[in-house]
N, CA, C and O atoms as a Maestro MAE file, in Angstrom:
{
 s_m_m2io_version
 :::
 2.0.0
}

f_m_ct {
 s_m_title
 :::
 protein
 m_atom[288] {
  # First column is atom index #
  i_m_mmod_type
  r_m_x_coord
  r_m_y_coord
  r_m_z_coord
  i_m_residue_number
  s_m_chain_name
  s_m_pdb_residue_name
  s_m_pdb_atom_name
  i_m_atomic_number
  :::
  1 25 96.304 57.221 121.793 1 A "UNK " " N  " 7
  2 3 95.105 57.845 121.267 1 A "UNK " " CA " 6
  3 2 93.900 57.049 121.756 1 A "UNK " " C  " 6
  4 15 93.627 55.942 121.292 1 A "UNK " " O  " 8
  5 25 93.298 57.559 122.562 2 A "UNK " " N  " 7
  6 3 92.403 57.180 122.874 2 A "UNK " " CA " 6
  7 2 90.426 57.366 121.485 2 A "UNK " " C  " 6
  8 15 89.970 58.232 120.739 2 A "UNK " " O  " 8
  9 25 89.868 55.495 122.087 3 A "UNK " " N  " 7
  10 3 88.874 55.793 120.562 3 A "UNK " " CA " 6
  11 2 88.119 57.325 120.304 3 A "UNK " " C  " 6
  12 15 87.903 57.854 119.214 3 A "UNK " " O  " 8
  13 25 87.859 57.746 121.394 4 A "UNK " " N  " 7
  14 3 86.967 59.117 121.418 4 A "UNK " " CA " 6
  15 2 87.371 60.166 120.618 4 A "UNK " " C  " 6
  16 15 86.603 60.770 119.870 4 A "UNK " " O  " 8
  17 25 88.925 60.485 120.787 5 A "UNK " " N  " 7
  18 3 89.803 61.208 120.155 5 A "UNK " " CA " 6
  19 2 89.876 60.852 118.419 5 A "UNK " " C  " 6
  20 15 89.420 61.629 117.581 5 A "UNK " " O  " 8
  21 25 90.484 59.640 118.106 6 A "UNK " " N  " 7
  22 3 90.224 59.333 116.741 6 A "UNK " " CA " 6
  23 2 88.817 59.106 115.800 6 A "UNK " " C  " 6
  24 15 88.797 59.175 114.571 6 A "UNK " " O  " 8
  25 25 87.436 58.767 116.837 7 A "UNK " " N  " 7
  26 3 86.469 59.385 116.254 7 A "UNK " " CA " 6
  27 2 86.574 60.687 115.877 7 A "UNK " " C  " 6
  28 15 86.518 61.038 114.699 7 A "UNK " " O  " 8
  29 25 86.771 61.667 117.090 8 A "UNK " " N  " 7
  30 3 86.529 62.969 116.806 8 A "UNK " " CA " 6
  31 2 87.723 63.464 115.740 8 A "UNK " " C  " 6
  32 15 87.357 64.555 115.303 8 A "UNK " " O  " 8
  33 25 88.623 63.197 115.330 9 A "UNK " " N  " 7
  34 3 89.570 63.189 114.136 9 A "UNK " " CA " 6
  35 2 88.727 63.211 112.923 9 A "UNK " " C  " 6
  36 15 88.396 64.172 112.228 9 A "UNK " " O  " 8
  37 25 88.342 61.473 112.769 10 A "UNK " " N  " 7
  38 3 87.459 61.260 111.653 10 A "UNK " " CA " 6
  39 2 86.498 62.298 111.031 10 A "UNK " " C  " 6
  40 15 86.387 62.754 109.893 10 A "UNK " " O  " 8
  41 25 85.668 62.559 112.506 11 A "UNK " " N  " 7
  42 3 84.418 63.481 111.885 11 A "UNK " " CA " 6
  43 2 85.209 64.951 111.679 11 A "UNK " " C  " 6
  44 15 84.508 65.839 111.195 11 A "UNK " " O  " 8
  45 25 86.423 65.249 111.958 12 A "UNK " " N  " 7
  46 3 86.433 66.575 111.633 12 A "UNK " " CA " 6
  47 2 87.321 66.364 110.465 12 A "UNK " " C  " 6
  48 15 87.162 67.380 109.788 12 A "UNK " " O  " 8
  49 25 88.091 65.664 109.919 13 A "UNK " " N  " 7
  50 3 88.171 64.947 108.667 13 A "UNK " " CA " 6
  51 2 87.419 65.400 107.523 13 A "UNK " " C  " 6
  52 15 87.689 66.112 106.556 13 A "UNK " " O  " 8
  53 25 86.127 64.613 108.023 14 A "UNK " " N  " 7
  54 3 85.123 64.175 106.994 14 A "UNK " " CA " 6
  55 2 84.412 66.087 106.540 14 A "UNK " " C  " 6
  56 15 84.131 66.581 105.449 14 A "UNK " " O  " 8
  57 25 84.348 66.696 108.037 15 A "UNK " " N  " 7
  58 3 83.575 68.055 108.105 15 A "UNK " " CA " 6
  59 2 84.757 68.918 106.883 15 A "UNK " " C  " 6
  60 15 84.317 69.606 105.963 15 A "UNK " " O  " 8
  61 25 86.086 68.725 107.093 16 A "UNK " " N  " 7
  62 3 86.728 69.607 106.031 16 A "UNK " " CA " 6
  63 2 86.402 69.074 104.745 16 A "UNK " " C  " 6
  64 15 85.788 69.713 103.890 16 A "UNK " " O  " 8
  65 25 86.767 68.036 104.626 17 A "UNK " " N  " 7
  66 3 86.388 67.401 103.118 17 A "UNK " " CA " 6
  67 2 85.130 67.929 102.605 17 A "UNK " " C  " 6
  68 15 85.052 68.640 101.603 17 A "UNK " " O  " 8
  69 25 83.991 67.497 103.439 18 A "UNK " " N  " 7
  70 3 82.339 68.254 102.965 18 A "UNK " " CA " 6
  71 2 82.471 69.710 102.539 18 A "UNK " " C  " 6
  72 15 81.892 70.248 101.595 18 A "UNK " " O  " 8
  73 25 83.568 70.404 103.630 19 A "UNK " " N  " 7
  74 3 83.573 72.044 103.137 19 A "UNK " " CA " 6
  75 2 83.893 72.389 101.978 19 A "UNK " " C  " 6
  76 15 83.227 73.054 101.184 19 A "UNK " " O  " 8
  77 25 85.434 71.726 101.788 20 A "UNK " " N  " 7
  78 3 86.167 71.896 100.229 20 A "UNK " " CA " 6
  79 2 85.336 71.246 99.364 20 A "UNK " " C  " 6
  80 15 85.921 71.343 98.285 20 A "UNK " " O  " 8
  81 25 84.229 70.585 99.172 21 A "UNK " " N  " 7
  82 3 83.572 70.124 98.476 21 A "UNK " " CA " 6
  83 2 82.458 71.561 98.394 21 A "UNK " " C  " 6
  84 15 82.606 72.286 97.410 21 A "UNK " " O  " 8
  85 25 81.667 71.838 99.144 22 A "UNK " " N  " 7
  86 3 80.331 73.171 98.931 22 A "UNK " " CA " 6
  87 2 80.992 74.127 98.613 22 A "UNK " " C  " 6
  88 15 80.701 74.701 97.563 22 A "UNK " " O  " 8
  89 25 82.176 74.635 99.480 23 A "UNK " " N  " 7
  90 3 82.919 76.030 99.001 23 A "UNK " " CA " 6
  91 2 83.164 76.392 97.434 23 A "UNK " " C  " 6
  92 15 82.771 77.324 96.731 23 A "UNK " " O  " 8
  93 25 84.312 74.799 97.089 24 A "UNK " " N  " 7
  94 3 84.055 74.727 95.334 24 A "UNK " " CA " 6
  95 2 82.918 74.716 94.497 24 A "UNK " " C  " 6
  96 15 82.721 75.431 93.514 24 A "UNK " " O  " 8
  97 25 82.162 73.815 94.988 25 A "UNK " " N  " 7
  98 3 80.827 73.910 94.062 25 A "UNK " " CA " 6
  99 2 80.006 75.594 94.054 25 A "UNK " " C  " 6
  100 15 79.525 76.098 93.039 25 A "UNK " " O  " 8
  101 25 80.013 76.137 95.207 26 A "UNK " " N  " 7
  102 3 79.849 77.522 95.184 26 A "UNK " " CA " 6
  103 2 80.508 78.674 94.092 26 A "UNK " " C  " 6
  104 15 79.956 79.453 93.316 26 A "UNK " " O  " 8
  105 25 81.880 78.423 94.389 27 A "UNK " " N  " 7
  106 3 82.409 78.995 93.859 27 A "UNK " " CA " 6
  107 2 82.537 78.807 92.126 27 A "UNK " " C  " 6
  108 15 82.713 79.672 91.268 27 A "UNK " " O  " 8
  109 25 82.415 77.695 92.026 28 A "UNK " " N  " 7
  110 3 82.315 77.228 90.585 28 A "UNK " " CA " 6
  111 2 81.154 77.674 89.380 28 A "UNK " " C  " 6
  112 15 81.152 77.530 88.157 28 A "UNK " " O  " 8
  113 25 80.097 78.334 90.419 29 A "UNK " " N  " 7
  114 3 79.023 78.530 89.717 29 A "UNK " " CA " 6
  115 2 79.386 80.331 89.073 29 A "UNK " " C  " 6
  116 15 78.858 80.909 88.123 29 A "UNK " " O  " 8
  117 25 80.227 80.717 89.815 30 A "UNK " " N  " 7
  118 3 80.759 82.179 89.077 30 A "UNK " " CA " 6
  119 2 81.559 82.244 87.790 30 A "UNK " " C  " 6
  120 15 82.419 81.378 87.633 30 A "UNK " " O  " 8
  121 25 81.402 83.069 86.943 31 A "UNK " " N  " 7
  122 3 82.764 83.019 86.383 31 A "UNK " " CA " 6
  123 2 84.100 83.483 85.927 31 A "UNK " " C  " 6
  124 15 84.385 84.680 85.952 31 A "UNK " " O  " 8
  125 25 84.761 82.757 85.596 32 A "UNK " " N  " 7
  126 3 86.367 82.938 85.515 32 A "UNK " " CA " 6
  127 2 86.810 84.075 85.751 32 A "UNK " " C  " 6
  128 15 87.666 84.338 86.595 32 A "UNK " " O  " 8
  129 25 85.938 85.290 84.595 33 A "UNK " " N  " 7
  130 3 86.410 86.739 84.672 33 A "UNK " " CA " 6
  131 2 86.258 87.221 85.758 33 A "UNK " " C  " 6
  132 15 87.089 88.093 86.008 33 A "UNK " " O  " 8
  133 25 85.263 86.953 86.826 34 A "UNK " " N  " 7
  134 3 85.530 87.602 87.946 34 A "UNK " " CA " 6
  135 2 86.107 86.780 89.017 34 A "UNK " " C  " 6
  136 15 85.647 86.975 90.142 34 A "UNK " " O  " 8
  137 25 86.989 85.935 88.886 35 A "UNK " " N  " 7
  138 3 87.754 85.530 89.807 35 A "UNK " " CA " 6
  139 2 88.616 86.178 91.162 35 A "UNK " " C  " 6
  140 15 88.653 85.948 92.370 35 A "UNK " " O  " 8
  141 25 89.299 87.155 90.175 36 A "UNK " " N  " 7
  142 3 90.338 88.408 91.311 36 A "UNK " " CA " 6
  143 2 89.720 89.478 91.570 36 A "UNK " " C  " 6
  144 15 90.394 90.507 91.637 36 A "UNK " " O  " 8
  145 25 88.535 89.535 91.750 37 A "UNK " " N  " 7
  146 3 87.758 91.204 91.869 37 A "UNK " " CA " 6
  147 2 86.926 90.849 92.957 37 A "UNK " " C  " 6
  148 15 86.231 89.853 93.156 37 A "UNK " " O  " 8
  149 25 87.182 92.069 93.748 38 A "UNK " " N  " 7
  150 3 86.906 92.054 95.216 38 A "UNK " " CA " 6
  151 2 85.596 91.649 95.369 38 A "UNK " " C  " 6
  152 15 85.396 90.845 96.280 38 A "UNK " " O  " 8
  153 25 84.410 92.096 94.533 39 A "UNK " " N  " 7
  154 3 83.087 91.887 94.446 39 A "UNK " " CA " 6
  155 2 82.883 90.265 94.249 39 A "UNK " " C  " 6
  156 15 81.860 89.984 93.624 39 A "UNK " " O  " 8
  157 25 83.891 88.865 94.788 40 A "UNK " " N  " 7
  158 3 83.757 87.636 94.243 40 A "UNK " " CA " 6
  159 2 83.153 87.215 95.740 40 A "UNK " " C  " 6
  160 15 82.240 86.390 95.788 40 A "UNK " " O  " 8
  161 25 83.736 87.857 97.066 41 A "UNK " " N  " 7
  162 3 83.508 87.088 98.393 41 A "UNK " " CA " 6
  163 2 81.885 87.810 98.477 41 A "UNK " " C  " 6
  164 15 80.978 87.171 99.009 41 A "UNK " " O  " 8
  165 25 81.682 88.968 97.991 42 A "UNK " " N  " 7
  166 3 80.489 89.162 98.688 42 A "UNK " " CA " 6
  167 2 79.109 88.372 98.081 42 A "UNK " " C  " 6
  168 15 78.083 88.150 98.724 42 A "UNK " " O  " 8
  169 25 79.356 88.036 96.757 43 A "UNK " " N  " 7
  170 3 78.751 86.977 95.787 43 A "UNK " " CA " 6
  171 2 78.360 86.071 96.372 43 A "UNK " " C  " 6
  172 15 77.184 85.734 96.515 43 A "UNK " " O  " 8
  173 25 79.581 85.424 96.900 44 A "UNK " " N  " 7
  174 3 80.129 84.376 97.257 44 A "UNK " " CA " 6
  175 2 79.209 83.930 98.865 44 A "UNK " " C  " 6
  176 15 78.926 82.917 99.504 44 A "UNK " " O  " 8
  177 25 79.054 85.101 98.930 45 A "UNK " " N  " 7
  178 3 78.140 85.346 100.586 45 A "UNK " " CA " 6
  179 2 76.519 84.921 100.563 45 A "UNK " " C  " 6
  180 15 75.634 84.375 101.221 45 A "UNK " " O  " 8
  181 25 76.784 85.522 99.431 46 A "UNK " " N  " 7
  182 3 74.969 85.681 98.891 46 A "UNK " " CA " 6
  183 2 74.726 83.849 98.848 46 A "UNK " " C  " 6
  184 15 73.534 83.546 98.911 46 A "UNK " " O  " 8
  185 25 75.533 82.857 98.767 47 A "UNK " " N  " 7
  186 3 74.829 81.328 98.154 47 A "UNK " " CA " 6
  187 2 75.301 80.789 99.578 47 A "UNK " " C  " 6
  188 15 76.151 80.942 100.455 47 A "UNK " " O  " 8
  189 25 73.775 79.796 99.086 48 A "UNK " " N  " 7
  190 3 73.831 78.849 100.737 48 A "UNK " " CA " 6
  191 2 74.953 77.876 100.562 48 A "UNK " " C  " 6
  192 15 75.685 77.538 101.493 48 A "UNK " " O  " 8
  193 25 75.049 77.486 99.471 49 A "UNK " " N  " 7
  194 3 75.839 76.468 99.152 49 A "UNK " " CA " 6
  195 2 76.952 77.016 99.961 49 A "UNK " " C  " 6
  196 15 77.224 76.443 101.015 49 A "UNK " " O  " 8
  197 25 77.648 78.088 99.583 50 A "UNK " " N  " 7
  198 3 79.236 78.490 100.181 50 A "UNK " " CA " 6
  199 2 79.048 78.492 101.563 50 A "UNK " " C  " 6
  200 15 79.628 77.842 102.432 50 A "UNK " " O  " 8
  201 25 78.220 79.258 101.633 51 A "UNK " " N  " 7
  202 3 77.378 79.488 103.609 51 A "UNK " " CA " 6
  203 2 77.815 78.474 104.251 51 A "UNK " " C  " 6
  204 15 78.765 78.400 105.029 51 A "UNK " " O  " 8
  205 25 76.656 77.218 103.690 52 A "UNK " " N  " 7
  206 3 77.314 75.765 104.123 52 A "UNK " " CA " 6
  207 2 78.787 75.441 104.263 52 A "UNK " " C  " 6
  208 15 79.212 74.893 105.280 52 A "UNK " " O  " 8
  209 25 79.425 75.714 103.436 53 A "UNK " " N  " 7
  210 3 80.860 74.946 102.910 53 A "UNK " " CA " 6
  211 2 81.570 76.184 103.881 53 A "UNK " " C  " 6
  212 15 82.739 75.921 103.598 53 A "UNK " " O  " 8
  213 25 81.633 76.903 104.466 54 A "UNK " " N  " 7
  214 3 81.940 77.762 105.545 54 A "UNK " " CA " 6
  215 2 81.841 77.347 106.849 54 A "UNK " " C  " 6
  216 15 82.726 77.261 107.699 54 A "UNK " " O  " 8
  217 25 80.467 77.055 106.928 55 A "UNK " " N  " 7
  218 3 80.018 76.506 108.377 55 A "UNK " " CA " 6
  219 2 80.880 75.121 108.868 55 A "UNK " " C  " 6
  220 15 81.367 74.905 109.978 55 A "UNK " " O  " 8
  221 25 80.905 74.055 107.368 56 A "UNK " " N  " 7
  222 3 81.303 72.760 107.628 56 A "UNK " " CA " 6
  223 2 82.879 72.961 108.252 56 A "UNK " " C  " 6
  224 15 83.400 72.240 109.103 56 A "UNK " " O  " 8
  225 25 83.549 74.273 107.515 57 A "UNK " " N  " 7
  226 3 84.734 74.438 107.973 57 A "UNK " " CA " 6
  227 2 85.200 74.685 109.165 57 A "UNK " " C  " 6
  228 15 86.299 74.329 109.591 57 A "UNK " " O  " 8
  229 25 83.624 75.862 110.258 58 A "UNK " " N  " 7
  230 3 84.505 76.329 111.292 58 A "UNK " " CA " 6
  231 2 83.918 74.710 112.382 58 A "UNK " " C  " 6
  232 15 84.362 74.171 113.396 58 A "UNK " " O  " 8
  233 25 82.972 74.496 111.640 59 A "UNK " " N  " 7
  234 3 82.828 72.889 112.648 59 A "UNK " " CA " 6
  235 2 83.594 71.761 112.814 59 A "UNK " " C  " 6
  236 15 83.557 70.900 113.693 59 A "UNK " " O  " 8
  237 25 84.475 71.920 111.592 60 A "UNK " " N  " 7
  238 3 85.898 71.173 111.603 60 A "UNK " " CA " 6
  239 2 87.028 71.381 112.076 60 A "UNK " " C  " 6
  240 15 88.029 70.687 111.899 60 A "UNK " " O  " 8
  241 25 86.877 72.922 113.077 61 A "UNK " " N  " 7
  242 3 88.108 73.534 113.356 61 A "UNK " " CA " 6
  243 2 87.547 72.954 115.071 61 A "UNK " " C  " 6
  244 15 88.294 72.234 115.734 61 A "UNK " " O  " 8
  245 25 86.169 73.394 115.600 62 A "UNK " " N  " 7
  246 3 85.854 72.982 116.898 62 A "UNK " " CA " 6
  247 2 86.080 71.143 116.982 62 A "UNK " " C  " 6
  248 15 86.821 70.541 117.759 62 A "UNK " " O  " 8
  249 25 85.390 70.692 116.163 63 A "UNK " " N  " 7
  250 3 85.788 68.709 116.283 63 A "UNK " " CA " 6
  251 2 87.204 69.060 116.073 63 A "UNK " " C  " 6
  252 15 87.665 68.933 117.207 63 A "UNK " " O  " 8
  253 25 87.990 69.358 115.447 64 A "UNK " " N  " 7
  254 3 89.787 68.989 115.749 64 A "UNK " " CA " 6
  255 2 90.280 69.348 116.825 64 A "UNK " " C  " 6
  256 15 91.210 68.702 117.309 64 A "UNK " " O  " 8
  257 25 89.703 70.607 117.530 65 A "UNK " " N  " 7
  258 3 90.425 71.137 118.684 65 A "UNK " " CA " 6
  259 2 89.510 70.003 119.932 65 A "UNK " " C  " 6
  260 15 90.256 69.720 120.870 65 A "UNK " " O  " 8
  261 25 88.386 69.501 120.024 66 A "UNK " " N  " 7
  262 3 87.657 68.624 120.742 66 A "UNK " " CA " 6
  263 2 88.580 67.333 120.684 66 A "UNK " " C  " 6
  264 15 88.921 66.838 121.759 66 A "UNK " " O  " 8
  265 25 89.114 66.609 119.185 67 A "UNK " " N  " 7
  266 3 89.686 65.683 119.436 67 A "UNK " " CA " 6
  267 2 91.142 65.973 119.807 67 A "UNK " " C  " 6
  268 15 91.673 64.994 120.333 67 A "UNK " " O  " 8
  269 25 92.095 67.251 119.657 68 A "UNK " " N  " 7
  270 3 93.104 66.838 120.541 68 A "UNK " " CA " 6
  271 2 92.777 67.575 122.098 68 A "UNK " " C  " 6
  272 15 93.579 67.575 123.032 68 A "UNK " " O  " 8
  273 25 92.005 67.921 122.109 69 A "UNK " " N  " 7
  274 3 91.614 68.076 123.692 69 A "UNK " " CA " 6
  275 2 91.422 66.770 124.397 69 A "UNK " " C  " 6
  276 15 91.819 66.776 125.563 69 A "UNK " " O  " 8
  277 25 90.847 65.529 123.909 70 A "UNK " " N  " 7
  278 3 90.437 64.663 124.264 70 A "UNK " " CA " 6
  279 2 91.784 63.352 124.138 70 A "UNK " " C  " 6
  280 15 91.954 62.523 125.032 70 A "UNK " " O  " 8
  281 25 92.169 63.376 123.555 71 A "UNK " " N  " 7
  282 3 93.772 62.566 123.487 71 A "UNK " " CA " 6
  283 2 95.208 62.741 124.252 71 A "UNK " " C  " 6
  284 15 96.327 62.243 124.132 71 A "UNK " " O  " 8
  285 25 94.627 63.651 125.048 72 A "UNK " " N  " 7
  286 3 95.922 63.824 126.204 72 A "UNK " " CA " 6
  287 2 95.609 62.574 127.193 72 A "UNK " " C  " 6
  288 15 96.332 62.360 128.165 72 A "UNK " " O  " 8
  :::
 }
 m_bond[287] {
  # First column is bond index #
  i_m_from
  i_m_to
  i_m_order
  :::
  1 1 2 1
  2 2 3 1
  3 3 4 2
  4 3 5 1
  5 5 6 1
  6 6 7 1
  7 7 8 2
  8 7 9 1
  9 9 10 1
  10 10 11 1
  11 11 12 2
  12 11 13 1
  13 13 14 1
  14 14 15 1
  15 15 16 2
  16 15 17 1
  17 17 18 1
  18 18 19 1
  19 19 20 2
  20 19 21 1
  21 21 22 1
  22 22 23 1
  23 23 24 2
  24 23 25 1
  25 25 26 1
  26 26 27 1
  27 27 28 2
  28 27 29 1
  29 29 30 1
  30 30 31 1
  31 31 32 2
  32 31 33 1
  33 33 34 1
  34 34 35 1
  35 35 36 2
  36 35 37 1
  37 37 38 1
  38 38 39 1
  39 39 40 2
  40 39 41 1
  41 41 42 1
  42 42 43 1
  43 43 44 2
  44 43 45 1
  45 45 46 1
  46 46 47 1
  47 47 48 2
  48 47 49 1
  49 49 50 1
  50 50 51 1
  51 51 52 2
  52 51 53 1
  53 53 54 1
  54 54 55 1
  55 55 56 2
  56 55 57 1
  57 57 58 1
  58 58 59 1
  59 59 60 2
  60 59 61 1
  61 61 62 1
  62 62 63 1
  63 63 64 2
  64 63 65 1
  65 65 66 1
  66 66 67 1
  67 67 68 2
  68 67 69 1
  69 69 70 1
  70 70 71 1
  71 71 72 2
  72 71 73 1
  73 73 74 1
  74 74 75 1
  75 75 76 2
  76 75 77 1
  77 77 78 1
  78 78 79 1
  79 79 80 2
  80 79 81 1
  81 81 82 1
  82 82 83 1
  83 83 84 2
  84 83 85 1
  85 85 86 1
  86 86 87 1
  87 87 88 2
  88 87 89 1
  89 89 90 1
  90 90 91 1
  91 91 92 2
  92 91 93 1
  93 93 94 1
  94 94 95 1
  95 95 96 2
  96 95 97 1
  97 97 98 1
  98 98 99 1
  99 99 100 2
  100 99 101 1
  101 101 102 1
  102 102 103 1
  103 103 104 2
  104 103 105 1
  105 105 106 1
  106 106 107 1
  107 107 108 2
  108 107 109 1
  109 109 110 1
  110 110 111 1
  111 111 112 2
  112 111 113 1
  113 113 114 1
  114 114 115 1
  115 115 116 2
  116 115 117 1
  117 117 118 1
  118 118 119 1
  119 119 120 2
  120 119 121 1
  121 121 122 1
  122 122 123 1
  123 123 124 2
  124 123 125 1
  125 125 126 1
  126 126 127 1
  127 127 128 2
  128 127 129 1
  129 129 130 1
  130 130 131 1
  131 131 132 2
  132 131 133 1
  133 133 134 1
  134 134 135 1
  135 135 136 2
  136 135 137 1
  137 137 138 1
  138 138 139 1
  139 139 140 2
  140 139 141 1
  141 141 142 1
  142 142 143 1
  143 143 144 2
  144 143 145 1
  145 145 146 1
  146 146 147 1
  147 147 148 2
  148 147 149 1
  149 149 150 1
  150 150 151 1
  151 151 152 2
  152 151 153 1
  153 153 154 1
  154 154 155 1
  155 155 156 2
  156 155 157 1
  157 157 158 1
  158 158 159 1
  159 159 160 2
  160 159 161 1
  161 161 162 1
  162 162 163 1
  163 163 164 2
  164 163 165 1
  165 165 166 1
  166 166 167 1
  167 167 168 2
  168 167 169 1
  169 169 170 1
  170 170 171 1
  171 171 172 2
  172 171 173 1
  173 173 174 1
  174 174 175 1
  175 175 176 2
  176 175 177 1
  177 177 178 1
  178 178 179 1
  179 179 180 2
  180 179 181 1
  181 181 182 1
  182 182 183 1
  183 183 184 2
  184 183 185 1
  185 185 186 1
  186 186 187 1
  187 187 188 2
  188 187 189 1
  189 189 190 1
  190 190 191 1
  191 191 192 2
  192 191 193 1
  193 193 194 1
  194 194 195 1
  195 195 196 2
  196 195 197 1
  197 197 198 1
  198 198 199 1
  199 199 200 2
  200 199 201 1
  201 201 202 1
  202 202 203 1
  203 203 204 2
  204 203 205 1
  205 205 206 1
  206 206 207 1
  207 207 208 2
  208 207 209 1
  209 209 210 1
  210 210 211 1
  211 211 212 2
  212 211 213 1
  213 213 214 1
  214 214 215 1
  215 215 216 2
  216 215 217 1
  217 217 218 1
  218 218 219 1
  219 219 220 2
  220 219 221 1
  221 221 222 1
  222 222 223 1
  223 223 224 2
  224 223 225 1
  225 225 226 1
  226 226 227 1
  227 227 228 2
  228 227 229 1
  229 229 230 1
  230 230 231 1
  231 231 232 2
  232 231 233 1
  233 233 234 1
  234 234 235 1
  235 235 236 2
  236 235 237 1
  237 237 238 1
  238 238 239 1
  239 239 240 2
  240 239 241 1
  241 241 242 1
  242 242 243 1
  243 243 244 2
  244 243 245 1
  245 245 246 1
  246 246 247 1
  247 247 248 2
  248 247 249 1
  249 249 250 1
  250 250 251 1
  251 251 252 2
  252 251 253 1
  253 253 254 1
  254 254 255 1
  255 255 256 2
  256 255 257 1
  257 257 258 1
  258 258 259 1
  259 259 260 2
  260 259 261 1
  261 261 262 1
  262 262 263 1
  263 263 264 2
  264 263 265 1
  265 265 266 1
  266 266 267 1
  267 267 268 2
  268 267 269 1
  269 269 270 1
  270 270 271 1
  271 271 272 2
  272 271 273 1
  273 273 274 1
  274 274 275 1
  275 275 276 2
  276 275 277 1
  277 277 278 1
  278 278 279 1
  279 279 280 2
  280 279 281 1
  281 281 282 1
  282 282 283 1
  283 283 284 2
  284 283 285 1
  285 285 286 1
  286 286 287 1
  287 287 288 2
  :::
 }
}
């Protein structure tokens, strides 16, 4: 493993963790009763918070595929 590669690990690491962190806090602000009703993702659309905690996710999917691109 080269260092470049296990940086880029770290930060996409850190980018999922940040997501599961905004996604929940997003989601947390709804409640319970509408948990299983289809009308929860489009809610769910409407807050920056989740927006964020979305974004952090697909940026954690490009840094993971960057760091095993980079470790061959």
């Amino acid at each position: 493993m080269t260092l470049l590669s296990g940086a880029l690990a770290l930060v996409a690491a850190a980018l999922f963790a940040l997501a599961i962190v905004l996604e929940q806090r997003g989601a947390m602000q709804e409640p319970d009763e509408e948990a299983l009703k289809p009308q929860l993702i489009v809610r769910l659309m409407q807050r920056p918070v989740w927006l964020l905690g979305v974004a952090a996710d697909a940026g954690g999917y490009f840094v993971q595929a960057a760091a095993l691109g980079s470790g061959v």
